[in-house]
C-alpha positions as CSV (number, residue, x, y, z in Angstrom):
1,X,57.9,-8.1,10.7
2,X,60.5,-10.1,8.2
3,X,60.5,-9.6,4.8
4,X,58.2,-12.5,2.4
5,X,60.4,-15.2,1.7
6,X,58.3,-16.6,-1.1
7,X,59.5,-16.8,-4.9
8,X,56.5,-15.8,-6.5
9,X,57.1,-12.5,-4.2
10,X,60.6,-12.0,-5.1
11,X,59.9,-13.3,-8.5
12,X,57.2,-10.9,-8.9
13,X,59.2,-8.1,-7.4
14,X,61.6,-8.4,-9.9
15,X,59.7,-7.5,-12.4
16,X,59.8,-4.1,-11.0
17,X,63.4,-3.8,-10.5
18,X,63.6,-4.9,-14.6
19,X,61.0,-2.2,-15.7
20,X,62.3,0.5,-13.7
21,X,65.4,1.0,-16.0
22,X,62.8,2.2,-18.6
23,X,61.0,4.5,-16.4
24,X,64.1,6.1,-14.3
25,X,66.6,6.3,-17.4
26,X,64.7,6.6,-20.5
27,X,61.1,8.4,-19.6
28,X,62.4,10.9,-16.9
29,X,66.1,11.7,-18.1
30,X,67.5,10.4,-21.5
31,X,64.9,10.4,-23.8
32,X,63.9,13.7,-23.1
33,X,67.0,15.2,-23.4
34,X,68.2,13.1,-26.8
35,X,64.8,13.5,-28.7
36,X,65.3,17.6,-28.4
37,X,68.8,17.3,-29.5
38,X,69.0,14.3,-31.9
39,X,65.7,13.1,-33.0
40,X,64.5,16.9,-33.3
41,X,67.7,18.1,-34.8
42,X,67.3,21.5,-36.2
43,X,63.5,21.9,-34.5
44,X,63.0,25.0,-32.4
45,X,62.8,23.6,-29.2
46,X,59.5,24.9,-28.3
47,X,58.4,22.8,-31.7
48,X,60.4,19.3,-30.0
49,X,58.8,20.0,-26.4
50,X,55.4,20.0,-27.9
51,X,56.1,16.8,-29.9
52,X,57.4,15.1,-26.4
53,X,54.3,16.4,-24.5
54,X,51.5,15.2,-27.2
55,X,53.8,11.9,-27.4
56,X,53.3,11.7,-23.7
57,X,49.9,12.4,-23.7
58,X,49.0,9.7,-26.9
59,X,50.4,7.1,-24.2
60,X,48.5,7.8,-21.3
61,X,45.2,8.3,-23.1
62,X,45.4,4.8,-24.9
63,X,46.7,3.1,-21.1
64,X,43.9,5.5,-19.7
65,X,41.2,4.6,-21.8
66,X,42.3,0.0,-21.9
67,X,43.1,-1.0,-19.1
68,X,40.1,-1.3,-17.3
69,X,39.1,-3.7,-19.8
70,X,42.7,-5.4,-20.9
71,X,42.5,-5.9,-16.8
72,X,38.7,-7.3,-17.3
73,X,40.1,-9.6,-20.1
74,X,42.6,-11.3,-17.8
75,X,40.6,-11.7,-15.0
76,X,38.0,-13.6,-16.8
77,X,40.6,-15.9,-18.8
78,X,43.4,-16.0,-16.1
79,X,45.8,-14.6,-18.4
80,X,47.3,-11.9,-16.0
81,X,51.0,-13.4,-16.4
82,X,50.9,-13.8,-20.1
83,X,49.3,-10.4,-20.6
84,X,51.9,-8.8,-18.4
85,X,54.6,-11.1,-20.4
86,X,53.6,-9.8,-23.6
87,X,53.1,-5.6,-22.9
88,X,56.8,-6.6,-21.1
89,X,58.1,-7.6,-24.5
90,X,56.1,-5.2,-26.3
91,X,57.8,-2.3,-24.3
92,X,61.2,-3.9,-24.2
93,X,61.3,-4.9,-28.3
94,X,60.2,-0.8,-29.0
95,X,63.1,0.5,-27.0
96,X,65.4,-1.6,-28.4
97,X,64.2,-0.2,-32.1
98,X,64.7,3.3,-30.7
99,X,68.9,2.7,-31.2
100,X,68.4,1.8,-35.1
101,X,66.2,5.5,-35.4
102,X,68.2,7.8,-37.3
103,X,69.1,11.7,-36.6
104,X,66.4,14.4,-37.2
105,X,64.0,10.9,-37.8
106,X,61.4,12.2,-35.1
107,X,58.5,10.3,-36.0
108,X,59.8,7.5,-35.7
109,X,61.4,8.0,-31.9
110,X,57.8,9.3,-31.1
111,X,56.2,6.3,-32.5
112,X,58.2,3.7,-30.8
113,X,58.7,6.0,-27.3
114,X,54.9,5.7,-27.2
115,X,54.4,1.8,-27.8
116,X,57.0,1.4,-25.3
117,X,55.4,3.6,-22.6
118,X,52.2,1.9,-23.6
119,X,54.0,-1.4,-22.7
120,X,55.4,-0.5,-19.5
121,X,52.0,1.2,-18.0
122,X,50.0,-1.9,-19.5
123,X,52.7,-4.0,-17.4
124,X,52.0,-2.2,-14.7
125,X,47.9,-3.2,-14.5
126,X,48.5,-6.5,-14.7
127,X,51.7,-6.5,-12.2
128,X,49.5,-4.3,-9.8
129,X,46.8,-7.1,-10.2
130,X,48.6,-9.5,-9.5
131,X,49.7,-8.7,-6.2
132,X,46.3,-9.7,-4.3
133,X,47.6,-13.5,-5.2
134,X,51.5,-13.2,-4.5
135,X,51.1,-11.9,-1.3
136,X,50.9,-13.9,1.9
137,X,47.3,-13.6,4.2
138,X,48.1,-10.4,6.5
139,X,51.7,-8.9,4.0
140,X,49.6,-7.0,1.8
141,X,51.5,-3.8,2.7
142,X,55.3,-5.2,3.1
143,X,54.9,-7.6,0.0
144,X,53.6,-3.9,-2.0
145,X,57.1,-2.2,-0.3
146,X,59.4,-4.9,-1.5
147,X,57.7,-4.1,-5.1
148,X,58.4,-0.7,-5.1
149,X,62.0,-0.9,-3.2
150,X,63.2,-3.7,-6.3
151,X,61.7,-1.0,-8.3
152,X,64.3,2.0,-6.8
153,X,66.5,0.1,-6.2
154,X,66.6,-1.8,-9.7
155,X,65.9,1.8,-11.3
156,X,68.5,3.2,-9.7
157,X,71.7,2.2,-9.7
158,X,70.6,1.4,-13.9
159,X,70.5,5.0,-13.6
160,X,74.0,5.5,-12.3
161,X,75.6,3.0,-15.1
162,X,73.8,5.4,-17.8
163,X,74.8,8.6,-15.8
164,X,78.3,7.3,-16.1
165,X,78.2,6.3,-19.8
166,X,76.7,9.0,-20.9
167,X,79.4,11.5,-19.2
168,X,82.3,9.5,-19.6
169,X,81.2,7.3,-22.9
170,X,85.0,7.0,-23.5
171,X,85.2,4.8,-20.6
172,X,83.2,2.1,-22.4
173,X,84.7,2.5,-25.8
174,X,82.4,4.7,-27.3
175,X,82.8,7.7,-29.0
176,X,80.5,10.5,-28.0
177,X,77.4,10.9,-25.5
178,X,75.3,10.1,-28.3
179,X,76.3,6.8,-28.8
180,X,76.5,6.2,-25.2
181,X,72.8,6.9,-25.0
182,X,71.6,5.0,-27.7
183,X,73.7,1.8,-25.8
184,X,71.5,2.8,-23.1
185,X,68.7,2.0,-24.8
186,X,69.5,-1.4,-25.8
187,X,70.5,-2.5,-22.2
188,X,67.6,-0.9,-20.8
189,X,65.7,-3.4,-23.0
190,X,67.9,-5.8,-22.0
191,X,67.7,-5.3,-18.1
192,X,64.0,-5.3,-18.8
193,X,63.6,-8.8,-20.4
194,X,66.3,-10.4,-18.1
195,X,64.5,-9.3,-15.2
196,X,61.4,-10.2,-16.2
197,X,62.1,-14.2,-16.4
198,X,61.7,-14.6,-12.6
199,X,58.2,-13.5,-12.5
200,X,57.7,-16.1,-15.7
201,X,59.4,-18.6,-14.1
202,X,58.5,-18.3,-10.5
203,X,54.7,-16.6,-10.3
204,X,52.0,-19.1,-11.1
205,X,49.3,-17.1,-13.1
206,X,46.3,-15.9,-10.6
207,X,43.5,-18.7,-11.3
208,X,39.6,-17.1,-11.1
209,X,38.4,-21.0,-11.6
210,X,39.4,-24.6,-12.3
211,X,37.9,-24.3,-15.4
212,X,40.0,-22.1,-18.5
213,X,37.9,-20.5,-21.2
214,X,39.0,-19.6,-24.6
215,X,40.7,-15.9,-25.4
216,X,37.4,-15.1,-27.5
217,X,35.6,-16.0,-24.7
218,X,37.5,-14.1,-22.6
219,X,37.3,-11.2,-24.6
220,X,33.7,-10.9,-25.1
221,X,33.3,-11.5,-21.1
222,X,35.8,-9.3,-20.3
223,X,34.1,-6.0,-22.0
224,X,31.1,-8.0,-20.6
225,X,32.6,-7.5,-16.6
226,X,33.8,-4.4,-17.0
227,X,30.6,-2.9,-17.9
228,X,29.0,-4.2,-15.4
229,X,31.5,-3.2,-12.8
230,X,31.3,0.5,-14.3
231,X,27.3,0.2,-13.9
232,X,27.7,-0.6,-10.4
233,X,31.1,0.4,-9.4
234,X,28.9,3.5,-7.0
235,X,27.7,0.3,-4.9
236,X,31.3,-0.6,-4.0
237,X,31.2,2.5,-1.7
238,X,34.4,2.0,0.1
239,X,36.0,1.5,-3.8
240,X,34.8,4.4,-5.0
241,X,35.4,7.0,-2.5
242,X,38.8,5.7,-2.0
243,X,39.4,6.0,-6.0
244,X,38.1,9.8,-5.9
245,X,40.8,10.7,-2.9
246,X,43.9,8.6,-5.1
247,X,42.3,10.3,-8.1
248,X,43.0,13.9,-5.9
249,X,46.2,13.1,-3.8
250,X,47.9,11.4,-6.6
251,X,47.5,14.3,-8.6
252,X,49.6,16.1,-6.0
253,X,52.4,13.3,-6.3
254,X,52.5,13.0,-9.9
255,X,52.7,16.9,-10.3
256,X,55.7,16.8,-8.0
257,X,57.3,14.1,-9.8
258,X,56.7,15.8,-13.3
259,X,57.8,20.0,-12.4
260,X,60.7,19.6,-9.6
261,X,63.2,19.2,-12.1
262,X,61.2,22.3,-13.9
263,X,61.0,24.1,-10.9
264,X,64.4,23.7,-10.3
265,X,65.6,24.9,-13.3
266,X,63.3,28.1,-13.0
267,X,65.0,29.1,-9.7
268,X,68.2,28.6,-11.3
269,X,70.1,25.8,-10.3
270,X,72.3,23.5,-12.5
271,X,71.4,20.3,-14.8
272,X,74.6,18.6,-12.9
273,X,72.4,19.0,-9.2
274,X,69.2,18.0,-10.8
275,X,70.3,14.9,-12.3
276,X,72.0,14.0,-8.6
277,X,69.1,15.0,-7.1
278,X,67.0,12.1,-9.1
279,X,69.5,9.8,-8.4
280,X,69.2,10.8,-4.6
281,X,65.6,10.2,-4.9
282,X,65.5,6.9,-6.2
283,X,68.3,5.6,-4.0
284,X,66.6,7.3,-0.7
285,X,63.6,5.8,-1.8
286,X,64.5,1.9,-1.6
287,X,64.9,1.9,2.3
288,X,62.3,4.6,3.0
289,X,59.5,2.1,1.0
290,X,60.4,-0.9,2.7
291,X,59.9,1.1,6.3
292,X,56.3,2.9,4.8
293,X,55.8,-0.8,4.1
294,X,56.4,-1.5,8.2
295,X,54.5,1.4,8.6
296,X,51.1,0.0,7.2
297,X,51.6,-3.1,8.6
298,X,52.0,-1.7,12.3
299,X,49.2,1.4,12.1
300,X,47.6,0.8,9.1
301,X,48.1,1.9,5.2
302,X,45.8,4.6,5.4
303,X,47.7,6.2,8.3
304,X,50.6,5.7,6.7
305,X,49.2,7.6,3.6
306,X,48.7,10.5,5.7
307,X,51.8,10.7,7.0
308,X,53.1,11.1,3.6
309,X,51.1,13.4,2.3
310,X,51.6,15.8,5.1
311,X,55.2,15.3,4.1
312,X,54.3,16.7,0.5
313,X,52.9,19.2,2.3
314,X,55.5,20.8,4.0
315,X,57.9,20.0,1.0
316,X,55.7,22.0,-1.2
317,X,55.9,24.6,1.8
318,X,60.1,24.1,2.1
319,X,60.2,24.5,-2.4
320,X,58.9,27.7,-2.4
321,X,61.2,29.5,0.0
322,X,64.8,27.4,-0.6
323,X,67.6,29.5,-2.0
324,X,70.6,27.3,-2.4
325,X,71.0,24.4,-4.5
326,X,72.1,22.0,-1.1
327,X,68.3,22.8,-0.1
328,X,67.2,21.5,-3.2
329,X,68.7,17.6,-2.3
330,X,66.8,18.2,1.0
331,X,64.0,18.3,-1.0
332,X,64.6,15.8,-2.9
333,X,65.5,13.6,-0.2
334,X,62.5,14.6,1.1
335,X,60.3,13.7,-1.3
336,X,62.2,10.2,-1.9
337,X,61.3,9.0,1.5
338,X,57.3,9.3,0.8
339,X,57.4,9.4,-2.6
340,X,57.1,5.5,-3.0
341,X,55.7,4.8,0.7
342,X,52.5,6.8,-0.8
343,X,52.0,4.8,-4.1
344,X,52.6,1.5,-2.4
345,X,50.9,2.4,0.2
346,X,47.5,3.3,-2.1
347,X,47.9,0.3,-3.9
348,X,47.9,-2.1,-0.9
349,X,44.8,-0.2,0.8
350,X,43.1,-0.4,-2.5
351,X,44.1,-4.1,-2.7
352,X,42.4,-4.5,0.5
353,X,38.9,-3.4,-0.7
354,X,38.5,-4.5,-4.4
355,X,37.2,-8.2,-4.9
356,X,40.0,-10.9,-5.2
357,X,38.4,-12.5,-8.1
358,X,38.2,-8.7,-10.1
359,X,41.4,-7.3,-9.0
360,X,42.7,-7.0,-12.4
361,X,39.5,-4.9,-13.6
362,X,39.8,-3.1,-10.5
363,X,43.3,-2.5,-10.9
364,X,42.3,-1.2,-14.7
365,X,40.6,1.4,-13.0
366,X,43.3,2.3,-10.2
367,X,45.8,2.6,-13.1
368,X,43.3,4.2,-15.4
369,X,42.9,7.4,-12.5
370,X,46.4,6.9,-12.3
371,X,47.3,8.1,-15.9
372,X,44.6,10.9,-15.8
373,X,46.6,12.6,-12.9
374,X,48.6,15.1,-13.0
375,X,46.1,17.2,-15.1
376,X,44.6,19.3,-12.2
377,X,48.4,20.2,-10.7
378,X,50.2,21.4,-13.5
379,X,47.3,23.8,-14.4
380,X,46.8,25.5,-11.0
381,X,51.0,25.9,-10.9
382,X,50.2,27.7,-14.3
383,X,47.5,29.9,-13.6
384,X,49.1,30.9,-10.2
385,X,52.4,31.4,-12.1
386,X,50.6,33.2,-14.7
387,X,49.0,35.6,-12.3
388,X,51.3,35.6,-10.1
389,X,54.5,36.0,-12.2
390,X,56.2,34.1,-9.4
391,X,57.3,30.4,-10.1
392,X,57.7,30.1,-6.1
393,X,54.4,31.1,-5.1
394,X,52.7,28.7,-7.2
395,X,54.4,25.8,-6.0
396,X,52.3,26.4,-2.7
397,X,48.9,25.6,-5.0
398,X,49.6,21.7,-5.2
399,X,49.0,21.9,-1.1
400,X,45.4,22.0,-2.1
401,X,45.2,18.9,-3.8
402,X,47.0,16.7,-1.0
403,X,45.0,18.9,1.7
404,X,41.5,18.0,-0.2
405,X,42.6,14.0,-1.1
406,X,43.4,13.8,2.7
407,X,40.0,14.8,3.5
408,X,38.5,12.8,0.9
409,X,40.7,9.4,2.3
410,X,39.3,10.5,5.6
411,X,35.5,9.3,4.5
412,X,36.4,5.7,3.1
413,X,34.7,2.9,5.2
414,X,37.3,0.7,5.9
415,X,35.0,-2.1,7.9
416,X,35.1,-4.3,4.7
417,X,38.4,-5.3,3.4
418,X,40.1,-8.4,1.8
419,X,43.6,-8.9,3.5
420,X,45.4,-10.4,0.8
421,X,43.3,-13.4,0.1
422,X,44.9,-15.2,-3.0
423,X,42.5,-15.6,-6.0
424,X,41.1,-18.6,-6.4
């Protein structure tokens, strides 16, 4: 099947290529690694790891606990586009600020880190949302791949320019790594707000009705919607058991996401083959999403999603037992050619059962399970490390949460579904 040829898909796509710089280059690799030795200058670095982590965790819990009602909000005053404009700009103006905070000044990098995570995963809800209205009758699946492939794709090779700067900063004039990475940060706000004008320019915003009603309005039917959707959300059956399986299985991904650079380090092998490794992931990832996108469209999403997560797995299965640090970029090959295929995959199947005209409450919810994962995987890989005294053998746990979500996936009624019907 050829790709969409539409703007408002490409436009919307690119919004995903744009926001990916943040989530690539600052969340999983830079910021990290300059808040321990900038920001928390002079901390003990078990003192800066437990600033990062409660940093982290402020983040998700306030995405966690709004967007099922920021996603409410917009679907009652058609305001997806300019809600997703502004938590663009929100996220884009905080990172920016992070390259004015000074040395040791810690509170302030966590401050702004966390608005700006708040703005990407708020972006994310309403981009997620929107997808029910960009996508052509009977693309649901392709149209979510080419999202997710802008998204590697756009993430990556940002990646590789701050890789480079930040190893050879005298190649663009600067004077030390540090400086290089707070450049980084400005162009990652940069790439984020240029990338973003497509989807302003190009998407119309997702209409519920011919008639607008006011922001208050909005607001107070909004919290109105999504409390009724949370009275009933058990009567959307096929909804609901779908969101307890992503809830599980997601779980599993997230936790692989988070601990392989962890668990590579435990076993011993160099920050030089772990950051190649993450720039193999993203880079395998762009072709292997677009063909999990073919996949859905030719057998179905769900199957798809099972093919993946038998995938995970046998990765989880090939972790514990590698030795040499060329197994590890197996793995992480691995892992980059489902890795995506199973996100976009969910999010297209889930697209297919949630209400057109709610799909940005829905979506609050979807996202909201989203940022509550990876809760259940880290703790069984501690407790079985723990007991176990044996990093390896508790990698195998997190086969219990993809053997359980596919179990779960197995009991969703698919007989009702809405193939990418565009919101009125």
């Amino acid at each position: 099947m050829p790709l969409p040829t539409s703007r408002k898909v490409w436009g919307w796509a690119l919004y995903y290529w744009g926001n990916h710089a943040f989530a690539t280059s600052v969340v999983t690799l830079f910021f990290p690694i300059f808040f321990k030795d900038y920001w928390s200058h002079g901390a003990d670095v078990t003192v800066s790891t437990f600033r990062l982590g409660v940093a982290n965790s402020v983040a998700s819990l306030v995405v966690a606990l709004s967007a099922p009602v920021l996603g409410a909000i917009a679907d009652r005053g058609s305001r997806k586009k300019r809600f997703l404009m502004f938590s663009a700009y929100l996220g884009a103006v905080m990172v920016l600020a992070l390259h004015f905070v000074a040395k040791g000044a810690w509170e302030w990098a966590v401050l702004l880190y966390v608005l700006a995570s708040i703005g990407y995963f708020w972006g994310n809800v309403f981009g997620d949302s929107m997808l029910v209205s960009v996508a052509e009758k009977g693309k649901l699946d392709i149209t979510s791949a080419v999202g997710y492939s802008m998204g590697y794709l756009g993430g990556g090779l940002f990646l590789v320019l701050g890789v480079f700067m930040s190893l050879k900063p005298q190649w663009f004039g600067l004077p030390d790594a540090a400086a290089a990475v707070r450049w980084i940060l400005v162009l990652t706000a940069a790439w984020w707000v240029v990338f973003s004008l497509p989807l302003l320019l190009f998407v119309p915003e997702p209409r519920k009705s011919a008639t607008r009603i006011g922001l208050v309005t909005a607001v107070r039917e909004g919290f109105g919607q999504f409390a009724e959707t949370f009275r009933h959300v058990r009567a959307y059956k096929p909804v609901f058991m779908f969101l307890i399986a992503y809830w599980v299985y997601i779980d599993g991904v997230n936790t692989v996401i988070q601990m392989a650079v962890d668990y590579g380090k435990a076993i011993g092998f160099s920050t030089t083959d772990l950051i190649l490794a993450v720039l193999l992931v993203q880079f395998v990832g762009v072709p292997a999403a677009l063909m999990f996108g073919r996949i859905g469209e030719r057998i179905g999403p769900k199957t798809g999603i099972f093919i993946g997560l038998a995938v995970y797995v046998f990765v989880s299965i090939f972790a514990a037992f590698m030795r040499h640090s060329w197994q590890f970029f197996v793995l992480a090959a691995l892992v980059g050619l489902v890795q995506g295929g199973v996100q976009l995959l969910s999010r297209s199947y889930y697209a297919r059962l949630v209400p057109a005209e709610r799909a940005g409450e829905f979506f609050g919810f979807y996202n909201m399970l989203g940022e509550f994962a990876a809760i259940i995987g880290p703790f069984l890989i501690g407790f079985v490390s723990y007991m176990s005294g044996s990093p390896r053998l508790s990698i195998l746990s997190v086969i219990l949460l993809f053997v359980s979500g596919a179990l779960l996936l197995t009991l969703v009624d698919t007989k009702k579904q809405n193939d990418a019907a565009p919101a009125a």
